[in-house]
C-alpha positions as CSV (number, residue, x, y, z in Angstrom):
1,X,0.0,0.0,0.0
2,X,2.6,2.4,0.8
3,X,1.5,6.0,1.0
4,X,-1.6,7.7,2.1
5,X,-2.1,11.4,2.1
6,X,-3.2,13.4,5.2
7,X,-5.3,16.2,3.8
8,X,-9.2,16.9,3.0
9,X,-7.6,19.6,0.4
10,X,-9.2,18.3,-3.3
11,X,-6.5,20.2,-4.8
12,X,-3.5,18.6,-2.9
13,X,-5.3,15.2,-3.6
14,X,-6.0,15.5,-7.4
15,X,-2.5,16.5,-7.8
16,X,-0.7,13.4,-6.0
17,X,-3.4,11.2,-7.1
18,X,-3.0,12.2,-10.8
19,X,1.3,11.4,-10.1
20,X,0.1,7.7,-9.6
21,X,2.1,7.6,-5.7
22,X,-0.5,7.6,-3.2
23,X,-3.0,4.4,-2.6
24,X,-5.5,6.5,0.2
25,X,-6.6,9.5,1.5
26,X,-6.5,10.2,5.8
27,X,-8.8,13.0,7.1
28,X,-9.5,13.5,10.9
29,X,-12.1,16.5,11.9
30,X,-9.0,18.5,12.6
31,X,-7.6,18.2,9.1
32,X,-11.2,18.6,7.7
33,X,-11.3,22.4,10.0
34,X,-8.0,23.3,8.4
35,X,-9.2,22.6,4.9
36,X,-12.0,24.8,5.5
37,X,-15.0,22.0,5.8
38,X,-17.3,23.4,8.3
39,X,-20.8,23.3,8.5
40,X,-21.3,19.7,10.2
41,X,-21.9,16.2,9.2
42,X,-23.3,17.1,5.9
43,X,-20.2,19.4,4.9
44,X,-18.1,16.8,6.2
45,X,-20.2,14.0,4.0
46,X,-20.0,16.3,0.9
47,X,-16.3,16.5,0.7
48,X,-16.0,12.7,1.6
49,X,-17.4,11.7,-1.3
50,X,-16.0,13.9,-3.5
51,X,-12.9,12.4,-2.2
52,X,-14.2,8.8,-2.5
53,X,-15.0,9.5,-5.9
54,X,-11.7,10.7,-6.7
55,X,-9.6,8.1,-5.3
56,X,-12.1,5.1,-5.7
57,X,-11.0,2.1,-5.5
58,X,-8.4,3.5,-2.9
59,X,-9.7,3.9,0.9
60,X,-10.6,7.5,2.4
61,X,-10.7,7.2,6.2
62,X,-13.4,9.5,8.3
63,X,-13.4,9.9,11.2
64,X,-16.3,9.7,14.3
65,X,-17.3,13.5,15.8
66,X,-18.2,12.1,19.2
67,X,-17.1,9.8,22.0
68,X,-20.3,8.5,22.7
69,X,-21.2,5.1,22.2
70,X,-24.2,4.7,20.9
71,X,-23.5,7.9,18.3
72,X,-20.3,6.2,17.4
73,X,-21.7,3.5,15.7
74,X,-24.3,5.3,14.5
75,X,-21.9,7.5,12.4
76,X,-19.6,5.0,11.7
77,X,-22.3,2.5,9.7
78,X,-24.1,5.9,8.1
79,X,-19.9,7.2,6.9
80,X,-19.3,4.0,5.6
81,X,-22.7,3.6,3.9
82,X,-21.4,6.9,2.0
83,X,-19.2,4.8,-0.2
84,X,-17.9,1.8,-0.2
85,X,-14.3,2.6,0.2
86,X,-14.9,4.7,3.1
87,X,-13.3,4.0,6.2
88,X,-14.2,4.9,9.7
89,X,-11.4,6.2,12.2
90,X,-12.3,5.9,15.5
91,X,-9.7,6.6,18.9
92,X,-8.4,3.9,20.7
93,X,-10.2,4.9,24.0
94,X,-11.6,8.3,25.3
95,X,-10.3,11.2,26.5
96,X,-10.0,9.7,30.0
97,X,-9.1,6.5,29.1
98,X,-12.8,5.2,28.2
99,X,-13.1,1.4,26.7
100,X,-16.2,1.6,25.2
101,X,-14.7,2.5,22.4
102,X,-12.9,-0.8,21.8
103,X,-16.0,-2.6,21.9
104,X,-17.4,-0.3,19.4
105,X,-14.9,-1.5,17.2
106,X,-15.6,-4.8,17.4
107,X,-18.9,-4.5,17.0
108,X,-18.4,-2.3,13.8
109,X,-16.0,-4.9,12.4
110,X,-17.8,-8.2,13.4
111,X,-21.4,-7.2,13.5
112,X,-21.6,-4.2,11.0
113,X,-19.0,-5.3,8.7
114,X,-17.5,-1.6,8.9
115,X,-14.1,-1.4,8.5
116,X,-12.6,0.3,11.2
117,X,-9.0,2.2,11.2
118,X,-8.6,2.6,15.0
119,X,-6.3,5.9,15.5
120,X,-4.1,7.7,18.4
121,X,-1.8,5.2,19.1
122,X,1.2,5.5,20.5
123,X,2.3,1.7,21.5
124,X,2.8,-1.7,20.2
125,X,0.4,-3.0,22.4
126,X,-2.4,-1.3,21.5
127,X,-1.8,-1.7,18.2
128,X,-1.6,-5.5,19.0
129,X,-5.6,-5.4,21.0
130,X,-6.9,-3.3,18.5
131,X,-6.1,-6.0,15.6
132,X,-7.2,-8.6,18.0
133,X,-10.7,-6.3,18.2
134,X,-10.6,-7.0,14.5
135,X,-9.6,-3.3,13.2
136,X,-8.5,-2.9,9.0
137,X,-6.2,-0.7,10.2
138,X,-4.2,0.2,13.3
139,X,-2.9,3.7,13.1
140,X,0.1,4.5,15.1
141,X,1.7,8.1,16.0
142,X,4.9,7.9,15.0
143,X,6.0,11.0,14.8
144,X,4.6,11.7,18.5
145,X,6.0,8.2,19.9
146,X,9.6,9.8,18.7
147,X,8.3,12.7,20.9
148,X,8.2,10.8,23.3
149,X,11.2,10.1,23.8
150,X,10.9,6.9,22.3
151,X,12.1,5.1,18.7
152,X,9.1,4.8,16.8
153,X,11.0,2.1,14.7
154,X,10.7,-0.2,17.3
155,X,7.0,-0.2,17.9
156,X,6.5,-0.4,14.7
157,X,8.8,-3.5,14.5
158,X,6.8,-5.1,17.7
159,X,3.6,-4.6,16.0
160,X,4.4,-5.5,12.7
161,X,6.4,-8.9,14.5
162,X,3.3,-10.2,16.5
163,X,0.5,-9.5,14.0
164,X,2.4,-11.7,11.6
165,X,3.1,-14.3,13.9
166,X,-1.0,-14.6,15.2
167,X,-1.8,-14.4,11.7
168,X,-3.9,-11.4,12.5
169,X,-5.4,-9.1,9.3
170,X,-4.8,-5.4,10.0
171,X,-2.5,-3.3,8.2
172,X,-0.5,-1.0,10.4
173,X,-0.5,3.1,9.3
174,X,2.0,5.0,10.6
175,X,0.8,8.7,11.3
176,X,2.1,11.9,12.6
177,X,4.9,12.0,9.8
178,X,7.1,15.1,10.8
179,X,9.6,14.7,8.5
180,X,10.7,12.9,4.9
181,X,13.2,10.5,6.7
182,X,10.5,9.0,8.6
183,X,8.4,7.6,5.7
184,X,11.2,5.5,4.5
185,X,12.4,4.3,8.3
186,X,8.8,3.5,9.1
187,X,7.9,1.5,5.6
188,X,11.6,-0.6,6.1
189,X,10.7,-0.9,9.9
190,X,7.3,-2.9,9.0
191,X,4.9,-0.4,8.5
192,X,2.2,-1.5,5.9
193,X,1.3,2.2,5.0
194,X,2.6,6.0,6.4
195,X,0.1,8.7,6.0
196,X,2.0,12.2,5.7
197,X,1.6,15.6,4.5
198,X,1.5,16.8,0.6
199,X,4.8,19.0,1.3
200,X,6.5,15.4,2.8
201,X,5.5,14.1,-0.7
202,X,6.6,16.9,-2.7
203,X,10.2,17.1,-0.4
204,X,10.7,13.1,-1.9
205,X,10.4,14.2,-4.9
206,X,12.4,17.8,-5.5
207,X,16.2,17.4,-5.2
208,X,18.0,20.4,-5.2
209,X,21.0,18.2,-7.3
210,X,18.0,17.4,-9.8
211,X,16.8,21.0,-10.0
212,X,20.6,21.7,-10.5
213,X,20.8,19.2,-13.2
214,X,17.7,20.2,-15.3
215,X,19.0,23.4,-15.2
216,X,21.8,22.4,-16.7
217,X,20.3,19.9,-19.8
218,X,18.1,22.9,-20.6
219,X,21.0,25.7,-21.0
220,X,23.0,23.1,-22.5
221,X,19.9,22.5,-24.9
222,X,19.5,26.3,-26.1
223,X,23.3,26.5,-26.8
224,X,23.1,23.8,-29.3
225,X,25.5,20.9,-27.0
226,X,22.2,18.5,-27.6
């Protein structure tokens, strides 16, 4: 799978989707805010499927507006009736530490047949209950476990290690990509997919030895050398 971009931008998305390098789209309600999508559940509807459409067959993951329980799973099974290659983010627990969130997920998964990528993660061993849950995805903070004071590497080994060994079926998303370098360590460290930034795409792309070097063909080219 590789790459996903983090944005709810169209623009950014139609340009690295038209490139061929990204296999998925990320948003979260805070992404969504920056983008300018306000206006609720139906703005936030409207510019998922225009992304769905987009990227179809690739997976857009939405995300849950509430904590609660019950409202939870009713958002999650009306986001992923949207389209069918919606997926539903929803947080590992509360804000203060609430489970009722795991068994939302395995509900969703097992019951519903949602696909669930569960998000804010910042351990191995989360990562490791959420799969056994049943979760698509399992989305863990790199860039904050590093900010931790932690190697993110080495989570990401663990969880990659232990879901291959119980033969379990989610794909593990590395988020909170804060730099260029960490999208190769994370995908050579185990990580099924990173989701980063369009300026971390564009920065893996533009050299400043390859601007240098185009430079050159081209003012080589107008004085005749080609």
């Amino acid at each position: 799978m590789a790459i996903f971009l983090d944005t709810g931008n169209m623009e950014e998305i139609k340009t690295y989707h038209k490139m061929g390098v990204i296999r998925g789209v990320t948003t979260n309600p805070t992404i969504l805010l920056k983008c300018g999508v306000t206006g609720g559940i139906e703005a936030i509807k409207k510019r998922s499927l225009e992304i769905a459409e987009l990227i179809h067959p690739y997976p857009l993951s939405v995300e849950v507006t509430s904590n609660d329980s019950e409202q939870m799973i009713a958002q999650a099974k009306e986001f992923a009736g949207w389209a069918e290659n919606i997926v539903v983010k929803i947080t590992i627990h509360g804000p203060h530490g609430e489970l009722e969130n795991m068994e939302g997920i395995h509900e969703l998964e097992t019951v519903h047949k949602v696909k669930v990528n569960v998000t804010a993660m910042m351990s191995a061993q989360q990562c490791l209950l959420a799969a056994m849950a049943g979760a698509t995805y399992v989305s863990l903070f790199g860039g904050r476990v590093n900010n931790m004071g932690y190697d993110s590497r080495v989570e990401i080994e663990k969880t990659r290690d232990v879901l291959d060994k119980l033969g379990l079926k989610s794909q593990i998303i590395i988020g909170s990509t804060r730099e260029v370098l960490n999208i190769f360590e994370w995908l050579l460290a185990g990580a099924h997919i990173v989701t980063c930034t369009p300026n971390l795409i564009k920065g893996m792309i533009v050299h400043p030895y390859s601007k240098e070097t185009v430079q050159m063909f081209l003012d080589d080219a107008k004085k005749g050398v080609c």
